[in-house]
C-alpha positions in Angstrom: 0.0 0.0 0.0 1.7 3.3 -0.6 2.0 5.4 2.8 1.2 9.3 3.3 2.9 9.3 6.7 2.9 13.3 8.9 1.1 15.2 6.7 -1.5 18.1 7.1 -4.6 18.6 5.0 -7.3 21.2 5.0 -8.5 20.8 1.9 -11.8 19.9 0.3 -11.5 16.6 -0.9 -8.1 16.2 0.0 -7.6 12.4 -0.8 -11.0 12.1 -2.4 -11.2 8.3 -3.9 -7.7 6.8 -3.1 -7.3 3.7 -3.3 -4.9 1.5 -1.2 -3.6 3.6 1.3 -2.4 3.7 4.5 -2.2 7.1 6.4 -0.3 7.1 9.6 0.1 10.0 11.9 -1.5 12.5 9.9 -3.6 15.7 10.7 -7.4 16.5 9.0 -7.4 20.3 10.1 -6.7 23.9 9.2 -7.8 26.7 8.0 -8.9 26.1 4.7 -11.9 24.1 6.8 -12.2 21.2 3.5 -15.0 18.5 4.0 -15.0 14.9 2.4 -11.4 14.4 3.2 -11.1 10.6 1.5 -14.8 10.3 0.5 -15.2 7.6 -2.3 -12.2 5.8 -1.5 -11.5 2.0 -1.4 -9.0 0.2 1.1 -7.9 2.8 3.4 -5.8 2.5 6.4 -6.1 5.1 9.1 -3.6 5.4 12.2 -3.3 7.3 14.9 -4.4 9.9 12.7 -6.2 13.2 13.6 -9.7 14.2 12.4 -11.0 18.1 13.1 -12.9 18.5 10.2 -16.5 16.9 8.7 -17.8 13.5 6.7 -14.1 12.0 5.9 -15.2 8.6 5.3 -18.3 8.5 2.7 -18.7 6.0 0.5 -15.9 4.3 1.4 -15.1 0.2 0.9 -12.8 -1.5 3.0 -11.4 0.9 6.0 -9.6 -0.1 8.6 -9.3 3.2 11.5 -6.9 2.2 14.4 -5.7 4.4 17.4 -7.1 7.6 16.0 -9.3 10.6 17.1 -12.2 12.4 15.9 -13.2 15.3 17.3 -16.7 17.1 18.0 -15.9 19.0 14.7 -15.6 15.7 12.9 -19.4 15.2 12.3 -21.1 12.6 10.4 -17.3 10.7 10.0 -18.7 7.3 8.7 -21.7 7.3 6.1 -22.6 5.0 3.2 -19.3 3.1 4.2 -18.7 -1.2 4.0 -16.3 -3.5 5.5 -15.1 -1.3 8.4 -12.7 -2.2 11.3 -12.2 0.5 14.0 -10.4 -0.1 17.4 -9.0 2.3 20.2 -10.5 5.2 18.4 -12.6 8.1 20.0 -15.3 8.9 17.9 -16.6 12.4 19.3 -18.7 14.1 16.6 -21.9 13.7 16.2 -23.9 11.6 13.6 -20.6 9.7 14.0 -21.8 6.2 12.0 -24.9 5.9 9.6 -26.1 3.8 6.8 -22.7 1.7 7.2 -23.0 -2.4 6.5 -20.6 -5.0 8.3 -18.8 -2.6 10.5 -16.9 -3.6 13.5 -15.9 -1.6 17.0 -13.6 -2.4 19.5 -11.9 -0.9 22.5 -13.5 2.9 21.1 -14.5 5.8 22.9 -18.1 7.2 21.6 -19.7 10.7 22.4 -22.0 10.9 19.9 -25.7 11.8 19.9 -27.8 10.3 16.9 -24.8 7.2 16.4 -25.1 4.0 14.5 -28.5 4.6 12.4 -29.6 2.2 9.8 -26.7 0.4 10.0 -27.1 -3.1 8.7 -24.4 -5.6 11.0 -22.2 -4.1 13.8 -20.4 -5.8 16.3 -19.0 -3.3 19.4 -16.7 -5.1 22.0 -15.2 -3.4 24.7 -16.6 -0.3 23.9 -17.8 3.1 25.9 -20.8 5.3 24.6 -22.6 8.3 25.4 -25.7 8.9 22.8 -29.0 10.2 22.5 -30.9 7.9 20.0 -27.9 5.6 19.6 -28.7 2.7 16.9 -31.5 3.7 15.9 -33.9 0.8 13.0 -30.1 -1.2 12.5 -30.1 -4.4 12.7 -28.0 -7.7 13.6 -26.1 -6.0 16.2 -23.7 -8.1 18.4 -22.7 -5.9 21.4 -20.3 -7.5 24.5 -18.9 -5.6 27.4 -20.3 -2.1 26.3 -21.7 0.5 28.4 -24.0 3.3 27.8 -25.1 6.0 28.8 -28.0 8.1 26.9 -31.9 8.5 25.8 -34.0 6.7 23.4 -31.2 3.9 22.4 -32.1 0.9 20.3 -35.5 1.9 19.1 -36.7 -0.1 16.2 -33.6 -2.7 16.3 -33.8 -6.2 14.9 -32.1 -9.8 14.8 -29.7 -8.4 17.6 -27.9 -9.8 20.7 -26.3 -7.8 24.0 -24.0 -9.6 26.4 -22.4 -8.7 29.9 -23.3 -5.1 28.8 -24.6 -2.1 31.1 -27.2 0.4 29.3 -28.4 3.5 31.3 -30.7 5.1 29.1 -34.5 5.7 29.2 -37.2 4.6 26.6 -34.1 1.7 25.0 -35.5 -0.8 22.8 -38.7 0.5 22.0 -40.1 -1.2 19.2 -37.3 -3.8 18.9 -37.6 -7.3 17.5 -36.0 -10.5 17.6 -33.7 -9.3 20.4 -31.7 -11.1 23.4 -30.2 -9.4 26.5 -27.7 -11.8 28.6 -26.2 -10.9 31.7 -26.4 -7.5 31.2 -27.6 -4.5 33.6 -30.2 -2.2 32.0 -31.5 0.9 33.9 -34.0 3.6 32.9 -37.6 4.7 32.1 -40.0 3.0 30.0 -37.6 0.1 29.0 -39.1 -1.7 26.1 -42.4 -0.1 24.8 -43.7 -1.9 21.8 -40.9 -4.7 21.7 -42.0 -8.2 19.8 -39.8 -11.2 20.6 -37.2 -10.1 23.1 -35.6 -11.9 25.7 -33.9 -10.7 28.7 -32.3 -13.3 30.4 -29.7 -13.2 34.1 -30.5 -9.3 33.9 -30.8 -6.8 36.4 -33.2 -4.4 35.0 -34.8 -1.2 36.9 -36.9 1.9 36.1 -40.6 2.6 36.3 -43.3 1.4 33.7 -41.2 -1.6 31.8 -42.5 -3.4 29.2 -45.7 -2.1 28.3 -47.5 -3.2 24.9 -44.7 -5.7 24.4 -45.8 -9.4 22.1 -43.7 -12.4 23.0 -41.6 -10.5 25.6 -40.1 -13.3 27.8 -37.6 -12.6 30.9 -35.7 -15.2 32.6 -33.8 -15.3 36.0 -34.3 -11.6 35.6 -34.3 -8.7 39.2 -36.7 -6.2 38.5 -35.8 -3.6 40.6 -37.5 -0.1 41.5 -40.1 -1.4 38.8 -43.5 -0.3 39.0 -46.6 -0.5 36.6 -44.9 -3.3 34.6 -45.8 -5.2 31.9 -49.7 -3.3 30.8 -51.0 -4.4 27.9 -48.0 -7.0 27.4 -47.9 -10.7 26.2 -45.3 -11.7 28.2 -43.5 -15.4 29.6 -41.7 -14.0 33.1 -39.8 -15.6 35.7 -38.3 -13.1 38.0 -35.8 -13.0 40.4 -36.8 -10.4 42.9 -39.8 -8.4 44.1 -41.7 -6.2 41.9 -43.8 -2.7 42.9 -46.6 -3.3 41.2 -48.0 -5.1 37.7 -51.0 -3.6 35.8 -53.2 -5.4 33.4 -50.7 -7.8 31.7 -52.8 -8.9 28.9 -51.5 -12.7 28.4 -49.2 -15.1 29.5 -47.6 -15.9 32.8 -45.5 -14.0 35.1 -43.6 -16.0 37.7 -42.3 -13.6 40.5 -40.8 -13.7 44.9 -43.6 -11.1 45.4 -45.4 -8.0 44.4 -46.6 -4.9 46.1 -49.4 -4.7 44.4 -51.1 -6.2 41.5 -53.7 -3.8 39.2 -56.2 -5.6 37.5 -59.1 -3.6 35.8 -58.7 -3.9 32.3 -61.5 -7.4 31.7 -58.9 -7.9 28.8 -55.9 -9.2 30.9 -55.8 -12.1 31.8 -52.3 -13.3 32.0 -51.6 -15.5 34.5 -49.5 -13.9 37.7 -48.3 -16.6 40.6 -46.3 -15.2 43.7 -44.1 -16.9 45.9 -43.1 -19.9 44.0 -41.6 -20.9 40.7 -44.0 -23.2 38.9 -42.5 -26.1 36.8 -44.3 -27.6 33.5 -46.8 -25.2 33.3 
């Protein structure tokens, strides 16, 4: 691959579609303020590079970012991109990953509201993120050892998994499908609003009003904690792990749970089944 190696460049389009490159040590900044810095480019290396200035990886094929930094003026980085490795890389501007396919993430730090949408295949290892709306209607996600912090995360994800991770972020996986949480601790409002065919399984989960107007929703071995007015309106297969404040009108299905403070049942409609105080086996 031929090597630019301690170089500076401002300009627009400064590298626009190379091909077979590796860039090492080199500076995306100045005052001439250029954009699209190696748009439509194929089989880029980046390292320990530095990126001050907007969308330098559009429609890009085959990219492989190690040890580098973009700032908070380095919005929108990744668009329209496949085939991307990035690891050890702070990703700081916002917008920072979008309509991307088979992209991978490890050891990265995130601040970035509005990350990862429509992005079809992403696996994150290892990784740190703050984002509002992070992820937003991707799919086949693979997420281990990740934590979160944020608003509105996941919301209209499919085909995805989430193991040993910690997510602290109100109104996540809202209208998710086909979804499995392992061993992970998720805290925040309204966790799960509208969800079809989501597991959460060895989790400690908390907030108030989880998992209302869910289909399929199925927990296992999971602690509920600081949870009240669960599961309203929900299909849902539960066997929980620790007390619960209160249920209202689950619709269908059985919920197996220690105890409950209190248990609302108006709605004629629901009728799932609720037992307290012991596991039942075969049912």
């Amino acid at each position: 691959m031929k090597q630019i190696i301690n170089r500076v460049f401002d300009e627009e389009r400064a590298l626009y579609e190379s091909q077979d490159v590796e860039v090492i040590s080199c500076r995306f900044d100045g005052p001439a303020d250029g954009e699209s810095a190696l748009k439509e480019s194929r089989q880029i290396v980046a390292k320990e590079c530095y990126f001050n200035l907007r969308y330098p990886f559009w429609h890009n094929d085959g990219l492989v970012i190690s040890n580098c930094e973009m700032t908070e003026k380095c919005r929108a980085a990744l668009w329209y991109s496949n085939e991307i490795s990035i690891t050890q890389t702070k990703l700081h501007g916002t917008k920072a990953l979008r309509e991307c396919r088979n992209v991978k993430l490890e050891g990265c730090d995130i601040i970035s509201p509005e990350f990862g949408w429509s992005v079809q295949g992403i696996s994150m290892k290892d990784c740190t993120a703050q984002s509002e709306y992070f992820m937003m209607r991707s799919a086949n996600l693979s997420f281990a050892n990740v934590s979160l912090q944020g608003k509105y995360s996941f919301q209209y994800i499919a085909d995805s998994s989430f193991e040993n991770c910690t997510f602290n972020t109100k109104d996540a996986f809202w209208h998710a499908k086909n979804v499995l949480v392992r061993n992970s601790i998720v805290h925040g409002e309204y966790l799960a609003w509208y969800c079809e065919n989501v597991t959460f399984e060895n989790c400690i989960l908390s907030g108030t009003q989880p998992f209302c107007y869910c289909k399929q929703l199925k927990l296992v071995n999971c602690q509920m904690l600081e949870a009240d007015l669960g599961f309203e309106k929900s299909d849902v297969d539960a066997t929980l792990a620790s007390e619960v404040i209160s249920i209202k009108n689950p619709y269908s299905g059985i919920i197996r749970v220690p105890a409950v403070g209190e248990m609302i049942m108006t709605d004629p409609q629901a009728r799932c089944k609720i037992i307290v105080g012991q596991p039942v086996v075969n049912e």
